[in-house]
C-alpha positions, 0 to 999 in steps of 0.5 A, spaced: 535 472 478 532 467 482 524 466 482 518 467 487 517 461 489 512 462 494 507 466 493 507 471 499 514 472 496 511 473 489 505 478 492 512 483 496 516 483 489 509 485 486 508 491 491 515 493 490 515 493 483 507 497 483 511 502 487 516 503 481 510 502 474 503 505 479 502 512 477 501 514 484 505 509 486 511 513 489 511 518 494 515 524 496 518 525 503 522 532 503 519 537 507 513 535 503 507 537 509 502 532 506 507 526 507 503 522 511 497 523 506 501 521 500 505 515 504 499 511 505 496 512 499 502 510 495 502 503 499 495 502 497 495 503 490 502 499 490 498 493 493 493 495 488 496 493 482 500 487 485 494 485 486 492 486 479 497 483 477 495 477 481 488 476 478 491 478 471 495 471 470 490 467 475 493 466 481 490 466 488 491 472 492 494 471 498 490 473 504 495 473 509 499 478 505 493 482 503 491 483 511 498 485 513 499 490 507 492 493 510 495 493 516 500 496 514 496 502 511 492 503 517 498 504 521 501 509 515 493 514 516 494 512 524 501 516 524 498 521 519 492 522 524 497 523 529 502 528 526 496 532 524 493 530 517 486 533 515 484 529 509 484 521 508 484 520 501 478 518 499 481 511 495 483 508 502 477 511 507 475 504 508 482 502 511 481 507 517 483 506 524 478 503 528 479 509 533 477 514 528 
C-alpha cells in the first residue's frame, strides 16, 4: 500500500477512515426519514476526527481541504433544509447555509 504523499490526500484517507473509527461517524440511508440530519452530521464528526488525528502527530491542517469539507456540509444541511429537515444538530449549527 502506497503512502499519502501529500498532505491533502493524507486528510481525504483520514476522513475516509473517521467514517469507519467515529462512533458517529457512519450514516444510514434505508428509508431512515432523518437522513439529511445523520448525513451531515456523519461527514462533520469524520472530518473531525481526521483532524484530530492531524494535530494528534503535529502535522499542519490543511485549510484548503478543512473549507472544502465545510462546504460540503453546508450542502449536505442545505439538501436536508430543502427536502424538509426540522432540526440541525446542534454540533454543526455553525456550519449553517448563509440563507438560513
Amino acid at each position: 500500500m502506497d503512502i499519502p504523499h501529500r498532505r491533502s490526500t493524507l486528510f481525504d484517507f483520514l476522513h475516509e477512515v473517521g467514517h469507519i473509527v467515529h462512533p458517529q461517524g457512519g450514516y444510514k440511508g434505508d428509508g431512515d426519514k432523518n437522513y439529511a440530519e445523520t448525513r451531515a452530521l456523519a461527514e462533520f464528526n469524520a472530518t473531525q476526527w481526521a483532524i484530530e488525528a492531524f494535530k494528534t502527530e503535529g502535522i499542519p491542517v490543511p485549510r484548503k481541504q478543512k473549507r472544502e469539507y465545510d462546504r460540503y456540509i453546508r450542502n449536505k444541511i442545505a439538501r436536508g433544509l430543502r427536502r424538509g429537515l426540522k432540526k440541525v444538530p446542534t454540533e454543526i449549527r455553525h456550519l449553517k447555509p448563509k440563507f438560513w
